[in-house]
C-alpha positions as CSV (number, residue, x, y, z in Angstrom):
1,X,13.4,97.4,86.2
2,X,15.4,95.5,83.5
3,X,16.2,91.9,85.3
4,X,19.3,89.6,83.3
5,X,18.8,85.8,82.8
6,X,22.1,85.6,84.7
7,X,23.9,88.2,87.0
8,X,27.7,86.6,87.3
9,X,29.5,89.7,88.7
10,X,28.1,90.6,91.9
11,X,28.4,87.4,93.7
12,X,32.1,87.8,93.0
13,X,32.9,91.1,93.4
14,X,33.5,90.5,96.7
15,X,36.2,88.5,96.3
16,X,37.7,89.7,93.4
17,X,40.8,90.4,95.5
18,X,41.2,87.2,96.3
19,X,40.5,86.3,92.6
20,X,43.1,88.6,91.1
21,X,45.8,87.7,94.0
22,X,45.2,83.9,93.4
23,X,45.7,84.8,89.0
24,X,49.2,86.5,90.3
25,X,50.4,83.9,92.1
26,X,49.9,81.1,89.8
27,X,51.8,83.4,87.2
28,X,54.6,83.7,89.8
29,X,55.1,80.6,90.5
30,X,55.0,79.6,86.4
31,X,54.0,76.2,87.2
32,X,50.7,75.9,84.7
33,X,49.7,72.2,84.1
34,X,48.6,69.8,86.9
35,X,50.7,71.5,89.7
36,X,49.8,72.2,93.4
37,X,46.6,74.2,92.8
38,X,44.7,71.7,90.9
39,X,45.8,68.7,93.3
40,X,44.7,70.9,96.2
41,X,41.6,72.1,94.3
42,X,41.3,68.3,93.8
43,X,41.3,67.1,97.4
44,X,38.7,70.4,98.7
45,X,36.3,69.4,95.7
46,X,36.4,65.8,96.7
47,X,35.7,66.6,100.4
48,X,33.1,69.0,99.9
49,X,31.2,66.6,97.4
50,X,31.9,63.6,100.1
51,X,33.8,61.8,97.6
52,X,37.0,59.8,98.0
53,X,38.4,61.4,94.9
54,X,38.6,64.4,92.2
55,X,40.2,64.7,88.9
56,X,40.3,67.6,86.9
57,X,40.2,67.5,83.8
58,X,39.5,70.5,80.3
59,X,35.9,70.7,80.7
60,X,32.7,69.0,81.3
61,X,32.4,67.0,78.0
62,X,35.6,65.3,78.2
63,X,34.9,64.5,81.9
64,X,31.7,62.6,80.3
65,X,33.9,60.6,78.1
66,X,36.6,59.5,80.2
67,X,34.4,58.9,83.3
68,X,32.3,56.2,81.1
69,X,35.9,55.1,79.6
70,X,37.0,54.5,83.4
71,X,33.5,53.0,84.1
72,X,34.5,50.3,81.2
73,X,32.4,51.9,78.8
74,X,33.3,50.7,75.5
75,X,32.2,49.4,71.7
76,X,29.5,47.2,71.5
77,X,27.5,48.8,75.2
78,X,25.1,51.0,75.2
79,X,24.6,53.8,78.0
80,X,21.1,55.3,78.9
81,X,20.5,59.2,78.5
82,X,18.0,61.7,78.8
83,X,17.0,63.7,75.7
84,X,16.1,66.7,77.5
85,X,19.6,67.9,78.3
86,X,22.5,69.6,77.1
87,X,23.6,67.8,74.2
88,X,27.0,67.2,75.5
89,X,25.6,64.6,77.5
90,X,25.0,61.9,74.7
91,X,28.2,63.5,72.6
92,X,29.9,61.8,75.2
93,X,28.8,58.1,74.6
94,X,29.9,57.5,70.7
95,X,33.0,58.9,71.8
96,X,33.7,55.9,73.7
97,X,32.5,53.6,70.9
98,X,29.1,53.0,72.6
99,X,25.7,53.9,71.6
100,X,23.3,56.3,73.5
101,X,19.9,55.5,74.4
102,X,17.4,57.7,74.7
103,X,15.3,57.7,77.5
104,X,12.4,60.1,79.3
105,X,12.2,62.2,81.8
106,X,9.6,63.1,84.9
107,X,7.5,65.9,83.8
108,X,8.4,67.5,87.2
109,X,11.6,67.3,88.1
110,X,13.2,67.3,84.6
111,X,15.4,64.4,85.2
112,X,15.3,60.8,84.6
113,X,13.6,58.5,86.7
114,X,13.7,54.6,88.0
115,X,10.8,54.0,85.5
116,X,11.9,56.0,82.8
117,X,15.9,54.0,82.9
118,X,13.8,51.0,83.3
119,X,11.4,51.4,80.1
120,X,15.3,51.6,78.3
121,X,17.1,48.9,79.9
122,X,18.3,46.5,77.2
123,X,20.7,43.4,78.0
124,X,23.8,45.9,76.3
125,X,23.0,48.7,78.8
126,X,26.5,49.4,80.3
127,X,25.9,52.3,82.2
128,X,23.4,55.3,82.8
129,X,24.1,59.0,82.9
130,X,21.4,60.5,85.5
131,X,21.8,64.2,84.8
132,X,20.6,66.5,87.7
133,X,19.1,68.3,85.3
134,X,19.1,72.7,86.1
135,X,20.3,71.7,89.6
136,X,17.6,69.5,90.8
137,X,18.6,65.8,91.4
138,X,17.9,62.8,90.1
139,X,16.9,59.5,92.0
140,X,20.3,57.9,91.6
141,X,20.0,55.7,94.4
142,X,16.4,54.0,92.7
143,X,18.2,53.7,89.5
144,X,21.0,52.4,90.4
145,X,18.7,49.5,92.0
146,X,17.8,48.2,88.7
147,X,21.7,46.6,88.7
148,X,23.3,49.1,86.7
149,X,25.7,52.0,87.1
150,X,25.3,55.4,87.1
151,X,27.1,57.9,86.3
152,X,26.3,61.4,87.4
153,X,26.5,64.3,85.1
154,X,26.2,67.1,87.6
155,X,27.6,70.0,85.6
156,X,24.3,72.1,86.6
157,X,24.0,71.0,90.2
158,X,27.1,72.2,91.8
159,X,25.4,73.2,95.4
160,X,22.4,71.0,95.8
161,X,22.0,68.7,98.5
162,X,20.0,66.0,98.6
163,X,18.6,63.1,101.6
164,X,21.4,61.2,101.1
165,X,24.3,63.8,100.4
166,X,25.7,65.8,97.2
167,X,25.9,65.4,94.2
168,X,29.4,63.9,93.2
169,X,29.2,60.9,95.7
170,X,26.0,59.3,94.8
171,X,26.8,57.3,91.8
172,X,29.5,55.2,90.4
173,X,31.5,58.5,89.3
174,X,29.9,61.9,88.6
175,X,31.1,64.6,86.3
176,X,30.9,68.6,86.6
177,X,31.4,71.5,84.3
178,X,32.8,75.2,86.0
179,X,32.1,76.4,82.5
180,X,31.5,80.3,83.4
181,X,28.0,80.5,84.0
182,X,28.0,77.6,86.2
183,X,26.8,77.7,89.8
184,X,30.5,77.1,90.6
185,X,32.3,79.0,88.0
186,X,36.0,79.4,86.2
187,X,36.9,81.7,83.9
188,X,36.9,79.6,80.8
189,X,36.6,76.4,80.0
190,X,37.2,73.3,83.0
191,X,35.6,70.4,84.2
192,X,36.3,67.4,86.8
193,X,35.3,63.5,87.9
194,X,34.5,63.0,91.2
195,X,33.9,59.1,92.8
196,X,34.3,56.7,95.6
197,X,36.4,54.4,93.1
198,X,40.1,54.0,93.9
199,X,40.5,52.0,90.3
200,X,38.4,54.1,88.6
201,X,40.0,57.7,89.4
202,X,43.7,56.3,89.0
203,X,42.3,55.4,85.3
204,X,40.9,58.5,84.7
205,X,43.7,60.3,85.7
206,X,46.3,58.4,83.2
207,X,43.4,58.9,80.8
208,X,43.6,62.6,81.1
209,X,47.2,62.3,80.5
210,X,48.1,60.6,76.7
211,X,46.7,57.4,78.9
212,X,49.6,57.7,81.3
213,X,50.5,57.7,84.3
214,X,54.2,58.5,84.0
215,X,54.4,60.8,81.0
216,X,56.8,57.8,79.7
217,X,55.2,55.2,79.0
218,X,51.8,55.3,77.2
219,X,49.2,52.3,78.3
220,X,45.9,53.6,76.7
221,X,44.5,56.1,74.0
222,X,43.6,59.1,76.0
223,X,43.3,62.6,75.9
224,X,45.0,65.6,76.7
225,X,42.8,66.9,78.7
226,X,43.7,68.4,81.9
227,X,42.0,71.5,84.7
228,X,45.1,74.0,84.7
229,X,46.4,75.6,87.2
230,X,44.8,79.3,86.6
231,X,41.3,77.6,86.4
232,X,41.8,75.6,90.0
233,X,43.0,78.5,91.6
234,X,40.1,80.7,91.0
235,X,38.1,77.9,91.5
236,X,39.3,77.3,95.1
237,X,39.1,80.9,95.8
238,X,35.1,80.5,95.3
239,X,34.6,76.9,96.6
240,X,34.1,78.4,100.0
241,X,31.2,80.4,99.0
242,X,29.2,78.4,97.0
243,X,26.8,76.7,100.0
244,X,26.0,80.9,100.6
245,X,25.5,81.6,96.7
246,X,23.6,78.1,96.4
247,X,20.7,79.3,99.6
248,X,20.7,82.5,97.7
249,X,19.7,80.4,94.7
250,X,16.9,78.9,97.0
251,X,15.9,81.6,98.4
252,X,15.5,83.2,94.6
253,X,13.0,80.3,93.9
254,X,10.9,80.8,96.9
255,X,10.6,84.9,96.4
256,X,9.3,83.6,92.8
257,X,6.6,81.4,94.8
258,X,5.7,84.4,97.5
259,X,5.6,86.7,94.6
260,X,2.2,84.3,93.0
261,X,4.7,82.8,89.7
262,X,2.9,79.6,90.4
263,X,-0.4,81.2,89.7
264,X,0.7,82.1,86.2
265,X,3.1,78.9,85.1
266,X,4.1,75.8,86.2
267,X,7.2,75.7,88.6
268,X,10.0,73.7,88.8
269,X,8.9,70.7,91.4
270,X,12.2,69.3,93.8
271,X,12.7,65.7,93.9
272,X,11.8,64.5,97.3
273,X,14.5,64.9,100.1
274,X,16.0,67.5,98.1
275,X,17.1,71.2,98.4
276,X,18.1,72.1,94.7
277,X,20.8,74.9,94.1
278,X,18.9,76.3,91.3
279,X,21.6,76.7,88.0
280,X,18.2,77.4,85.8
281,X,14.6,78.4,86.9
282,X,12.9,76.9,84.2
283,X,9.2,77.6,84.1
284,X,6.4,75.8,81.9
285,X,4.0,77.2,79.6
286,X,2.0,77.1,76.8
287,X,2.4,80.0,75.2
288,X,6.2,80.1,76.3
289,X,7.4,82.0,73.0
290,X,5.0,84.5,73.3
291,X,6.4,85.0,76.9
292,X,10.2,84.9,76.1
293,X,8.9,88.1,73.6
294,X,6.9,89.8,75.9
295,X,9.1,89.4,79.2
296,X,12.1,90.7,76.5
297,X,9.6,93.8,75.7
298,X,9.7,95.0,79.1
299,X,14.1,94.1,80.0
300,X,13.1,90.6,81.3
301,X,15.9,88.1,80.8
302,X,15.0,84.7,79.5
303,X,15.8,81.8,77.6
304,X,14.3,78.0,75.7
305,X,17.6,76.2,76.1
306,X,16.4,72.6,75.1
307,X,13.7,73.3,71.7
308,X,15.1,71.1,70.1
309,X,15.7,67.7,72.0
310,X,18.8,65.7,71.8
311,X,16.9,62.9,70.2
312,X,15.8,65.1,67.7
313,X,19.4,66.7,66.6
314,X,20.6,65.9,63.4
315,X,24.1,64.2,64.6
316,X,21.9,61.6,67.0
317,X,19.2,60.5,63.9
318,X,21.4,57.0,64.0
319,X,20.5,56.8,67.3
320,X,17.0,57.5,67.9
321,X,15.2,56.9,64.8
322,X,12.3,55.2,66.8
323,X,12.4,57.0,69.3
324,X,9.2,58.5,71.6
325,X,9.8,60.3,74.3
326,X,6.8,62.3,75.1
327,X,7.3,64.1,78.2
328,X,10.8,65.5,76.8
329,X,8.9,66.6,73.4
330,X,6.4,68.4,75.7
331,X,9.3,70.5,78.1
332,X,11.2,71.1,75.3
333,X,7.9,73.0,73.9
334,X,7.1,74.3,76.8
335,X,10.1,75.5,78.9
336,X,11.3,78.8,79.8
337,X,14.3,80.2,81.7
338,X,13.8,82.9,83.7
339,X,15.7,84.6,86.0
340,X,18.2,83.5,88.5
341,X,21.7,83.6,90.6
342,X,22.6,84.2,94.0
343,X,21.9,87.5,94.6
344,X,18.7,87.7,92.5
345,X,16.4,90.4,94.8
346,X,12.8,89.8,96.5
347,X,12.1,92.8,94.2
348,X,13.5,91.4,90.8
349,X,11.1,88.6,91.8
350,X,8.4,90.5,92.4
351,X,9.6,92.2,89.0
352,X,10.0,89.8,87.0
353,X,6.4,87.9,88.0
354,X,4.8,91.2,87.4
355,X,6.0,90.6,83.7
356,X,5.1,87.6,83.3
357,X,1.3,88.8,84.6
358,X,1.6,91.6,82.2
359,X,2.3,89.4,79.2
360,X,-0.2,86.1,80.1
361,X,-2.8,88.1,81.6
């Protein structure tokens, strides 16, 4: 049985109706740019994340930038990040004028720790960026004890829940992706800011916007950068569905564990108090090439996504030429991807452990 890394039609199929009826409407209406769909996809994100506001916004990168802009991240600061990430999530920081540093992760969960921000902390650090890193979440609460902001990037996490609440309304501000394979997806690029802070989303808004709020007068350097109306309207068409396809994710994970994964690799551990809406299932091991080749002999889906860690990448050499980070140099060796979504079967499971057993022995 040939298993895909990602299966992102039959979740939706169901409301493809809805979908294509939602597309037609928008194009009746031929209001495209920041009109009622995105201000009401604004207000459902915001309530389902438990946060006072929303702002959409292009994509997940640019909501980086202009969250740590409206944050009061600037030249001369210096904001805390994981290595073993997307790189988007330190491309954000010299585009604010500040400088990233690099910090490590827990071998377990993936994501940054209170100890690991703390080992960074410098009298410059402005801000952190926690990522909850292939939907499992990071201790923001712990880290943010250490007297310094934090800034969720939650683009994989869209979903989760955690002790005390979502992602999106644990940190200062928090920023998503809907980039298509996301756990809550558009159907192209788009992105949004969720937070608690009146000041801070009424600044990320103008920022979105030229740096206005009036289309008139022009206060700051900002971006045009903005969720259209297409993009919220499919989005709010799947909004209501994501808790189900998030337990299907869970429920994924633990068919892995039933099936005896855990007797072969080393799982993907959730952070206390947490119920992770799986985006990745990423698996370690030390012969995790070898297994990407087998597992793709046999119509196994997989994938390394983070080989090469941010820290490492040429663009970020500035940044991190001292730089040790030795549980992110020994995930990014080890990791592996493996099969996941919401509809993922007991049987793929079974499937896909059955490969991996074939190919490790």
């Amino acid at each position: 049985m040939a298993v895909p890394l990602f299966d992102t039609t039959t979740a939706l199929e169901p409301v493809r109706a809805q979908i294509d009826a939602a597309i037609a409407a928008v194009v009746a209406d031929r209001r495209f740019i920041l009109g009622p769909e995105v201000a009401a996809f604004e207000q459902e994100f915001a309530a389902y994340c438990g946060a006072r506001h929303a702002v959409g916004v292009a994509n997940g990168t640019d909501a980086l930038t202009i969250a740590l802009r409206a944050m009061g991240v600037g030249p001369g600061d210096e904001v805390i990040v994981p290595s073993f990430t997307f790189y988007a999530t330190a491309e954000a920081v010299p585009a604010t004028g500040a400088r990233p540093v690099f910090c490590d992760v827990d071998p377990q969960t993936y994501c940054v720790s209170a100890q690991t921000v703390a080992a960074a902390l410098t009298p410059a650090t402005k801000a952190v960026v926690a990522v909850h890193l292939f939907g499992n979440l990071a201790p923001v609460g712990e880290i943010e004890a250490l007297g310094v902001p934090v800034l969720e990037d939650a683009a994989q996490a869209a979903g989760t829940r955690g002790a005390d609440g979502r992602p999106g309304a644990l940190g200062r501000a928090a920023t998503w992706s809907f980039f298509p394979s996301k756990n809550l997806a558009c159907f192209g690029d788009g992105g949004a800011i969720t937070t608690d802070d009146d000041a801070l989303a009424a600044f990320a808004r103008m920022l979105r916007f030229h740096g206005s709020h009036d289309k008139v007068t022009y206060e700051h350097i900002g971006y045009n950068s903005r969720l259209d109306e297409l993009q919220a309207a499919i989005l709010r068409v799947q909004l209501p569905h994501l808790d189900a396809w998030a337990d299907g994710r869970r429920t994924a994970a633990r068919d892995y564990e039933q099936a005896g994964l855990g007797e072969l690799v080393g799982l993907p551990l959730a952070a206390p108090g947490s119920a992770p809406a799986w985006h990745l299932y990423v698996v370690r091991c030390e012969r995790a090439d070898e297994l990407a080749g087998g597992l793709a002999e046999q119509g196994i889906g997989s994938k390394a996504y983070y080989r090469t860690p941010v820290h490492r990448q040429p663009a970020m050499r500035p940044f991190a030429a001292r730089v040790e980070l030795p549980a992110t140099d020994e995930l990014a060796r080890t990791h592996l991807a493996l099969p996941i979504s919401p509809v993922l079967s007991a049987e793929q499971a079974r499937e896909v452990v059955a490969a991996v057993r074939a190919v490790l022995g």
